[in-house]
N, C-alpha and C positions, 0 to 999 in steps of 0.2 A: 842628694843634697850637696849643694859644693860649697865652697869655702867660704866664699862671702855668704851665703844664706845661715850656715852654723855660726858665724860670729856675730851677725846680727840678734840671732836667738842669743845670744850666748852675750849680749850687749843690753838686751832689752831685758834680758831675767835681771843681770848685774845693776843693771840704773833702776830696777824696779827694787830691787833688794837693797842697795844703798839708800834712795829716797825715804823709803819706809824706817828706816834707821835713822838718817840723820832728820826726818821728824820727830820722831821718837826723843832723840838724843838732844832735839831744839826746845821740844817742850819739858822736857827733865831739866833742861837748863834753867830757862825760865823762869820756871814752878821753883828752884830753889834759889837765883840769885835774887829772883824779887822779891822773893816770900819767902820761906821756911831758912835762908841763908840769912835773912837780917840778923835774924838774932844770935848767930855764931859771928856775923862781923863784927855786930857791937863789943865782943867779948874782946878785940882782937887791937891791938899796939895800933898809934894812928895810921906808923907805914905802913904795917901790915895790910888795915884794912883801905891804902891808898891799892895796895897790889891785887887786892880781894877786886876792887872796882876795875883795877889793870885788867886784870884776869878772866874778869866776867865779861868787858869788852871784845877781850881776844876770843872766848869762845864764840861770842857772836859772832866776827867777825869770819871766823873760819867757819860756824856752820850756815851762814849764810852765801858763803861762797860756794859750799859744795852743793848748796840746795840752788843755786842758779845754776849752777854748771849743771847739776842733775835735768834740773828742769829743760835747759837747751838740749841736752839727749835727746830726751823725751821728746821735745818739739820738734829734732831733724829725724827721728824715728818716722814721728806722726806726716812728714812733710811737710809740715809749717816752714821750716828752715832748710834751706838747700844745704845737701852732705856737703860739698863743694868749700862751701866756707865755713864748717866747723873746726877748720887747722884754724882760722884767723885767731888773731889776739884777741880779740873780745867775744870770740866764743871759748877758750881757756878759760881754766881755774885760776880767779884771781888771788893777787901777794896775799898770804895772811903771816905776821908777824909771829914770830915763836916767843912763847914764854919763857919766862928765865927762872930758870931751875931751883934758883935761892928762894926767891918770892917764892915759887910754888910750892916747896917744901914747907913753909910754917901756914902754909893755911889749912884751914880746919879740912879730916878726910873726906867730906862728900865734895869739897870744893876740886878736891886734890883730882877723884875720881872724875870726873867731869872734864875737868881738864884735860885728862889725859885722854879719855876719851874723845873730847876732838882732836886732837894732837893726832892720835890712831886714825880716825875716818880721814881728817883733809891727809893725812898722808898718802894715805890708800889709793882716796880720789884723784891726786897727783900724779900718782905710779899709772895709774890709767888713761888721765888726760897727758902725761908723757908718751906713752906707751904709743895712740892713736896719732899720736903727731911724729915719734920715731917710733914704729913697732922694734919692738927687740926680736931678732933674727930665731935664737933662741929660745922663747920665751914656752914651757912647759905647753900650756893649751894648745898656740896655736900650733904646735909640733905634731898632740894628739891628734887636733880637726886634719892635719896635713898626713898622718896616716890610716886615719879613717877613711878621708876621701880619697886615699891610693885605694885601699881597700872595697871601697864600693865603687 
């Protein structure tokens, strides 16, 4: 098994494992800004709930990024899309704006939780799509795969 074959495996569990999450994490969204969040907005100061609205955009915003980016994976995996041009700029994780810390703090916990939770995946997703466009020389795995395959 040599090096490009284990990071592919090791590519394809990772976009498989991510996707499933930031589904996950899309429809938890959702289900509480559209629904089950109403009614903690209404409770809530007008700015507040101008930032409730802030907030719930930026999460979209971000998990819809990582769930295209996820999906191009997937598709240069499948050979839909040639590996060749997955450095390009519009196969990268697009800008997502960061929340602001003030706003985030007065809104109600499940909003807070959520939040944070994209904040955590598109970060991740970043570190990866960095990563594939400047690998880190050092980086812990692929050191592992690079004495494993000394090894075999």
């Amino acid at each position: 098994m040599g090096l490009e074959h284990a990071r592919k495996m090791m590519t394809s569990r990772l976009v498989a494992s991510l996707y499933t999450e930031a589904m996950l994490l899309a429809d938890e969204a959702r289900g509480y800004f559209d629904e089950f969040g109403r009614a903690e907005r209404d409770t809530l100061q007008p700015f507040e709930r101008v930032a409730f609205s802030c907030e719930s955009l930026k999460v979209t915003t971000r998990l819809m990024h990582v769930i295209a980016w996820l999906l191009t994976r997937k598709a240069i995996e499948a050979g839909e899309i040639a590996d060749e041009g997955s450095a390009a700029d519009s196969r990268r994780l697009g800008l997502a704006i960061d929340s602001d810390g003030d706003s985030v703090a007065a809104l109600p916990e499940r909003a807070r939780e959520i939040v944070a939770a994209s904040v955590d995946l598109y970060g991740r997703v970043a570190r990866i799509d960095q990563d594939m466009v400047k690998p880190e020389a050092d980086s812990p795995a692929l050191s592992l795969i690079r004495r494993l395959e000394r090894a075999l």
